[in-house]
Backbone as ProteinMPNN parsed JSONL, in Angstrom:
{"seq_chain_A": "XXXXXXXXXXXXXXXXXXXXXXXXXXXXXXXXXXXXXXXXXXXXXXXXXXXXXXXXXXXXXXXXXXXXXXXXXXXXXXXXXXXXXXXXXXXXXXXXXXXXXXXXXXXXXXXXXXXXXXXX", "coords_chain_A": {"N_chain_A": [[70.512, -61.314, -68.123], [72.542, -61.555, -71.168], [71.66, -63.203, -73.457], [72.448, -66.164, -75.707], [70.917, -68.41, -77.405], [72.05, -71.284, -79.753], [70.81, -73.318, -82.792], [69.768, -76.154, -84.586], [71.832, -77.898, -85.488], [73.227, -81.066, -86.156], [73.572, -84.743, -87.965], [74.831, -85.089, -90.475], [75.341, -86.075, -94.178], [78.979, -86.104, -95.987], [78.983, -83.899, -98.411], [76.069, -82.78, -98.265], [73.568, -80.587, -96.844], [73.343, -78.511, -93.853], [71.448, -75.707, -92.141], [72.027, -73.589, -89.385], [71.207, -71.609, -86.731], [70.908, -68.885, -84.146], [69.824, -67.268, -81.844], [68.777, -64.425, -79.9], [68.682, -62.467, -76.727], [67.261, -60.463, -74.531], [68.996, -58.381, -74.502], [69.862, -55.315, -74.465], [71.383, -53.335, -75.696], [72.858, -51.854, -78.671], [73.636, -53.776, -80.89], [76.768, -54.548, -82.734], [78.06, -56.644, -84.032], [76.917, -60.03, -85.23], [78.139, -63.647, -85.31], [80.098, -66.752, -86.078], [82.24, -69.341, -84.122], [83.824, -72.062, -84.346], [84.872, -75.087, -83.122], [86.748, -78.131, -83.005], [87.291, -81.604, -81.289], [90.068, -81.396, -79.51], [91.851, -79.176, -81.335], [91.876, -75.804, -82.011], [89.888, -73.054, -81.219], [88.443, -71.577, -84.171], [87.127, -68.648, -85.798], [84.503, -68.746, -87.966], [82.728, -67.226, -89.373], [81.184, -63.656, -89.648], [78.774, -61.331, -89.439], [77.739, -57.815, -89.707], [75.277, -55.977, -87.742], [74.339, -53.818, -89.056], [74.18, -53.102, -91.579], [74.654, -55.742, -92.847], [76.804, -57.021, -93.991], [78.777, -59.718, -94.708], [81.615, -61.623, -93.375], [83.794, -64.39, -93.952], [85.727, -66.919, -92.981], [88.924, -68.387, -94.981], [88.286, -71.191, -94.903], [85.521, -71.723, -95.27], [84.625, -70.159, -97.31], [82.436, -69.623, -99.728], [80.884, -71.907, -99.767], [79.447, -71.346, -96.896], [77.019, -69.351, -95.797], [76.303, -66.303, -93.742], [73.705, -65.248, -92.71], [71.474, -62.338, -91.344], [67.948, -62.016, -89.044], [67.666, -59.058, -88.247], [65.11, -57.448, -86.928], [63.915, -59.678, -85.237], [66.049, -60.381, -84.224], [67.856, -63.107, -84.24], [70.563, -64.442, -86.201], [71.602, -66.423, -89.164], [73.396, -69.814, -90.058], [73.752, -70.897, -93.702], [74.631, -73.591, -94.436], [76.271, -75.538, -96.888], [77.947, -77.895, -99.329], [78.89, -79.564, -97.0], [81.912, -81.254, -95.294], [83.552, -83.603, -93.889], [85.571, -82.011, -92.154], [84.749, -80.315, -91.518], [83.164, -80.918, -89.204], [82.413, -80.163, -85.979], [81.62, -78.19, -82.684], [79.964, -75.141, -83.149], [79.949, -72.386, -82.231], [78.004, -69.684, -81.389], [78.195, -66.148, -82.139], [78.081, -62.343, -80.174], [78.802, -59.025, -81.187], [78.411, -56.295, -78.701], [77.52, -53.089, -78.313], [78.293, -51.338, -75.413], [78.549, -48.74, -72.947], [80.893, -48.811, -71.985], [82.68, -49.554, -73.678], [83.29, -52.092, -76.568], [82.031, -55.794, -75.889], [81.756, -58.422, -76.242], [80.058, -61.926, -76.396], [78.85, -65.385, -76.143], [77.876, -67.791, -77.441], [76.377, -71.317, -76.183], [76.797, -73.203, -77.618], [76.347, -75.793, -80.766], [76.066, -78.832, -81.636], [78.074, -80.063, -84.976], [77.78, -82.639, -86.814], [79.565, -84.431, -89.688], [79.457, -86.775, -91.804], [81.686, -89.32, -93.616]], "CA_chain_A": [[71.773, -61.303, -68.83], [72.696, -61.541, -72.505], [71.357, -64.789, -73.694], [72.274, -66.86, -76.827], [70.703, -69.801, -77.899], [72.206, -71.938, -80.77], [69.664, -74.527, -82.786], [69.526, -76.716, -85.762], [72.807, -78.668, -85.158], [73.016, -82.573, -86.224], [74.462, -85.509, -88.337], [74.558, -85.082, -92.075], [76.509, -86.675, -94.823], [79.552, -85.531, -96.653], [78.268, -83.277, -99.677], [74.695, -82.136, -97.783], [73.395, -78.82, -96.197], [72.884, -77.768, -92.858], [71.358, -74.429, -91.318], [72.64, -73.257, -87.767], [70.921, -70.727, -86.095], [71.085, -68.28, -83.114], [68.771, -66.328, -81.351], [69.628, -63.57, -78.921], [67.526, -62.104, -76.267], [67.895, -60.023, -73.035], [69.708, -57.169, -75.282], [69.487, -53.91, -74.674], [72.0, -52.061, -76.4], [73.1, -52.144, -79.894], [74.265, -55.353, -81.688], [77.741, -54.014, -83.435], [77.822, -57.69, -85.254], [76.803, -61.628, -84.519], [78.58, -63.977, -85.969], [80.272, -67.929, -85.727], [83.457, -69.7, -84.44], [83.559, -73.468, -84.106], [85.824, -76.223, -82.207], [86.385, -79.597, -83.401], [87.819, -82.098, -80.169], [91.58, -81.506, -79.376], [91.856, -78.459, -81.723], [91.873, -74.808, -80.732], [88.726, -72.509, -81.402], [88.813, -70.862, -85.148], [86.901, -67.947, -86.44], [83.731, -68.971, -88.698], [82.023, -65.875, -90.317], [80.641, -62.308, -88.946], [77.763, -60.302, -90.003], [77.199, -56.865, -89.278], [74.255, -56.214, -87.612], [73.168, -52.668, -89.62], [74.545, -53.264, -93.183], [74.476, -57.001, -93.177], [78.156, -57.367, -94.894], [79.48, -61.216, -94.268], [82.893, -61.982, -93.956], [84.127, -65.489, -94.12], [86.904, -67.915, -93.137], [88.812, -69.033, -96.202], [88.208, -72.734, -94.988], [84.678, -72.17, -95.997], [83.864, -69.558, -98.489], [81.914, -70.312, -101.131], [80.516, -72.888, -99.02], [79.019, -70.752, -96.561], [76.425, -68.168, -96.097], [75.407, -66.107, -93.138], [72.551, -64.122, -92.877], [70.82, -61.764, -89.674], [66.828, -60.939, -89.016], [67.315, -58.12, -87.313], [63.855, -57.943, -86.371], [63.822, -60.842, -84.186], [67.548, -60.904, -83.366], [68.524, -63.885, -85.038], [71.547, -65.277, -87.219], [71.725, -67.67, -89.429], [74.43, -70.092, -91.212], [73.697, -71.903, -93.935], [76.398, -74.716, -94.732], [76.525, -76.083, -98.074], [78.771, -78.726, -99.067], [79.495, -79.624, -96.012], [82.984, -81.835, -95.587], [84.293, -84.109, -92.479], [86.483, -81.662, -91.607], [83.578, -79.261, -90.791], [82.788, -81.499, -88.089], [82.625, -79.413, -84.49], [80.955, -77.536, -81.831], [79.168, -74.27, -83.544], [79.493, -71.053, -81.009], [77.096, -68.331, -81.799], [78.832, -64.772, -80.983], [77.689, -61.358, -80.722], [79.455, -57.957, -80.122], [77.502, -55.192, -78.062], [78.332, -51.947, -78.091], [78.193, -50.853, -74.292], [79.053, -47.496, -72.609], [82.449, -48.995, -71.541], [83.185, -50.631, -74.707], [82.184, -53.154, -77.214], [81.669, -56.476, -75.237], [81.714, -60.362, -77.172], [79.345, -63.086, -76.08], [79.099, -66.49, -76.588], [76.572, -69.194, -76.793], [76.611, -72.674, -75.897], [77.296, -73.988, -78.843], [75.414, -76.532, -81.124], [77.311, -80.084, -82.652], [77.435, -80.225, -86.339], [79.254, -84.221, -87.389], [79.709, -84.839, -91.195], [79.856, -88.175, -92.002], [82.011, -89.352, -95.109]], "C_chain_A": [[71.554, -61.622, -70.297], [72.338, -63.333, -72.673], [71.438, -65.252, -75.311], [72.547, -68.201, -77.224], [70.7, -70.287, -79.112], [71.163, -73.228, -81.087], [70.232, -74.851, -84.016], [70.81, -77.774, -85.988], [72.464, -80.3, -85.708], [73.943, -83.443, -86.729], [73.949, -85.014, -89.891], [76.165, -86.054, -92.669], [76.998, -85.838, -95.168], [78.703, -84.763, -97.989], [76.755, -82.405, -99.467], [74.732, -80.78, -97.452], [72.945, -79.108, -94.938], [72.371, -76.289, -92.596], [71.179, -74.351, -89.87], [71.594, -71.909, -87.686], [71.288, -70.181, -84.877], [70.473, -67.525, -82.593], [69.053, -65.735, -80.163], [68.292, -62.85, -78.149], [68.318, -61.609, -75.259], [68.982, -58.829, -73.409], [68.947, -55.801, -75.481], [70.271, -52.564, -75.058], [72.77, -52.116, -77.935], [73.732, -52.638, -80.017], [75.397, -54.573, -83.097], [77.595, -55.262, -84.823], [77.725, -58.802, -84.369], [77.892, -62.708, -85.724], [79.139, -65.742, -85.074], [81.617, -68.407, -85.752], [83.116, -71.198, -84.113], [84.852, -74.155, -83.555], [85.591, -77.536, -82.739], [87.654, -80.298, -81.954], [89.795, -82.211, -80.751], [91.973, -80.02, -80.456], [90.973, -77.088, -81.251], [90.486, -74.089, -81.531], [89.083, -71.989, -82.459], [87.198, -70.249, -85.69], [85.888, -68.855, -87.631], [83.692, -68.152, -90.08], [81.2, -64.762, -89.026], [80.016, -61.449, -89.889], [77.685, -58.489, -89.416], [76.298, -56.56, -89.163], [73.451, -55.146, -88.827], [73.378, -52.968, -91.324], [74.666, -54.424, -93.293], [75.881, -57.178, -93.872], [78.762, -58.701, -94.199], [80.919, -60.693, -94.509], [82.786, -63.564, -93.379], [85.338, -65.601, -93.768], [87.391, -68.623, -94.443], [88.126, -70.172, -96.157], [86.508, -73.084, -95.578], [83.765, -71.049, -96.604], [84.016, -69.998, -99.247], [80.955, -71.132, -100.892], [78.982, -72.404, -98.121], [78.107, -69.501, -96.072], [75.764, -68.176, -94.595], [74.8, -64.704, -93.382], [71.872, -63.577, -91.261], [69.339, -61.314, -90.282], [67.306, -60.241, -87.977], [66.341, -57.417, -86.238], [63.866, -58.941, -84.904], [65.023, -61.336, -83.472], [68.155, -62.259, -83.71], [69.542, -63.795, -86.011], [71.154, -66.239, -87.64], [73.217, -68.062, -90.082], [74.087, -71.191, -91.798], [74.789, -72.635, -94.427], [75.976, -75.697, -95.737], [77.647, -76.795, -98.094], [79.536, -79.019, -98.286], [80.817, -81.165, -95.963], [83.229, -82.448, -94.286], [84.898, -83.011, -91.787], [85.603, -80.34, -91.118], [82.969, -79.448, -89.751], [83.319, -80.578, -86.706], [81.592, -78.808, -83.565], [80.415, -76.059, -82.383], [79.072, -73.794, -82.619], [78.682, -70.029, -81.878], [77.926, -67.061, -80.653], [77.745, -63.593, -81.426], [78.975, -60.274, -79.578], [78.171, -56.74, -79.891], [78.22, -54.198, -77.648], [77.47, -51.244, -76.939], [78.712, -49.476, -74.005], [80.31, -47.559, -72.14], [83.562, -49.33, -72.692], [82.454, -51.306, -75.658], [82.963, -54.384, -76.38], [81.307, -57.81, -75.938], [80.968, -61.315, -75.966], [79.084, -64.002, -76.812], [77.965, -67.222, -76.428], [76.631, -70.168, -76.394], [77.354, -73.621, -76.866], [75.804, -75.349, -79.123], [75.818, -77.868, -82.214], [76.582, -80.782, -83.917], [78.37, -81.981, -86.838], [78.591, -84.687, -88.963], [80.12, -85.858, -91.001], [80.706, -88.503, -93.472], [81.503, -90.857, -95.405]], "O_chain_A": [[70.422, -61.946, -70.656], [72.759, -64.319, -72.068], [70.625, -64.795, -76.113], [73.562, -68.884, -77.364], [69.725, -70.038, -79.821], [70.727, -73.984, -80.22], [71.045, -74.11, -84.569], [70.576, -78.579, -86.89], [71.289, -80.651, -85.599], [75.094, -83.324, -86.31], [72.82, -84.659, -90.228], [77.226, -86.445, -92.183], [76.452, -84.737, -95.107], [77.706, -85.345, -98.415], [76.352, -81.569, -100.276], [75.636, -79.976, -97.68], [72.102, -80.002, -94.852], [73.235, -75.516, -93.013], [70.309, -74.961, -89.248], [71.305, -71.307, -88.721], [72.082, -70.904, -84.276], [70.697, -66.511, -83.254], [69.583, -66.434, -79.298], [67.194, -62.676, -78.678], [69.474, -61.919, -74.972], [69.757, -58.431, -72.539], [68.023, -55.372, -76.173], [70.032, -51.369, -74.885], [73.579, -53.029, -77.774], [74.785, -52.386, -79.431], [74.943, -54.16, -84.164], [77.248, -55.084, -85.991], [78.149, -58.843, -83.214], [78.239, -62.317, -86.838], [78.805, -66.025, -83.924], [82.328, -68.235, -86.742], [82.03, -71.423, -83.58], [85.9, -73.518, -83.661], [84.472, -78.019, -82.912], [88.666, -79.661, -81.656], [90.431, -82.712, -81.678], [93.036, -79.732, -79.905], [89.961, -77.038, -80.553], [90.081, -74.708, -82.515], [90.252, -71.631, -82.316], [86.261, -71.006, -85.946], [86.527, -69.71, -88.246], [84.214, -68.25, -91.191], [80.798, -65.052, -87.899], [80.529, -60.943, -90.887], [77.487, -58.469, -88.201], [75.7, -56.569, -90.238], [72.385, -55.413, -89.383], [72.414, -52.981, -92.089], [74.978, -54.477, -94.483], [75.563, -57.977, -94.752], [79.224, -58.58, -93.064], [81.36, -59.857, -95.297], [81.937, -63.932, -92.567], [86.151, -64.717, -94.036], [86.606, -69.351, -95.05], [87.366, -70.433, -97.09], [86.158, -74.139, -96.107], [82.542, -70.974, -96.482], [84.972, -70.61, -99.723], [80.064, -71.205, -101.738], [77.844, -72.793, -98.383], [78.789, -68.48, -95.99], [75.102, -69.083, -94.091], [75.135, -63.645, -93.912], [71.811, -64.293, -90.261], [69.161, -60.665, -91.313], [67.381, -60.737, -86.853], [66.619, -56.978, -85.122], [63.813, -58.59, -83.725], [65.157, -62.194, -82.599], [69.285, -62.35, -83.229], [69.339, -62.881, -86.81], [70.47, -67.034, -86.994], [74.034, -67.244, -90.503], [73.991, -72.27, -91.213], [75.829, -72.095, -94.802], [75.32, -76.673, -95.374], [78.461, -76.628, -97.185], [80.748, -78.904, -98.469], [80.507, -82.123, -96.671], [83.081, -81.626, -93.382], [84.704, -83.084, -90.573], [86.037, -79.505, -90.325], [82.288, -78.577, -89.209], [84.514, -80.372, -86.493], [80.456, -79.11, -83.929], [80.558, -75.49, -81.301], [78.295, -74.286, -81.802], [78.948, -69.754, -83.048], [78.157, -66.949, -79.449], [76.941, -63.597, -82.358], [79.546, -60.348, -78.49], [77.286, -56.418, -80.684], [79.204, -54.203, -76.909], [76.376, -50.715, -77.134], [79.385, -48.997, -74.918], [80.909, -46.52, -71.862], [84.791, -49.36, -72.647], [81.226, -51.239, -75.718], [84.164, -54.279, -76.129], [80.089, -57.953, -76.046], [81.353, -61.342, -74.797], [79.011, -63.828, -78.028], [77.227, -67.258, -75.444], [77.613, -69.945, -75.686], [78.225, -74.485, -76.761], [74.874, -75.716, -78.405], [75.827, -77.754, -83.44], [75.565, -81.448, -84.107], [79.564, -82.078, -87.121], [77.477, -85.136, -89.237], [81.018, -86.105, -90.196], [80.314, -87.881, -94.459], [81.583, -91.323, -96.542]]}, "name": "protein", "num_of_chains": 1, "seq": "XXXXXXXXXXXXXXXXXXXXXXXXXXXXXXXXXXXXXXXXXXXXXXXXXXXXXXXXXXXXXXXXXXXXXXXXXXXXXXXXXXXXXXXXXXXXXXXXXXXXXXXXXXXXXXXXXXXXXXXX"}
């Protein structure tokens, strides 16, 4: 089955950087786009950023462009996000998605997730 494993997750302070990753495996049909939504406890799941896998074009959540940058090897099937001035309120659970374009459809998967906590 479709497998994706989120890494790099931790504690940082207010004002620091993180980079998130994702690595995808067990794919055998073309990667439409990967991309990131996050959860912080008691609040509902919101929309990160999404890459396209062939032209690489980001889009962003206002809450953190400018902030934010992701990037895909294609090669190796990886995402990344790096997170620049990161803020308390960035504090959450990090899902890694991807869509796959199947013969029925395109098809969204999810990863485990990977917990990012800003400290102020």
């Amino acid at each position: 089955e479709v497998t994706l494993v989120e890494s790099g997750g931790g504690l940082v302070q207010a004002g620091n950087s993180l980079r998130i990753s994702c690595a995808a495996s067990q794919i055998s049909v073309p990667i439409l786009s990967m991309g990131w939504h996050r959860q912080a406890p008691g609040k509902e799941r919101e929309w990160v950023a999404t890459i396209t896998w062939g032209g690489g074009r980001p889009s962003y959540a206002d809450s953190v462009k400018g902030r934010f940058t992701i990037t895909r090897d294609r090669s190796q099937k990886i995402q990344f996000l790096q997170m620049n001035s990161l803020q308390p309120e960035d504090t959450a659970v990090y899902f890694c998605t991807a869509k796959l374009d199947h013969e029925v459809g395109y098809w969204d998967y999810w990863g485990q997730g990977t917990q990012v906590t800003v400290s102020s």
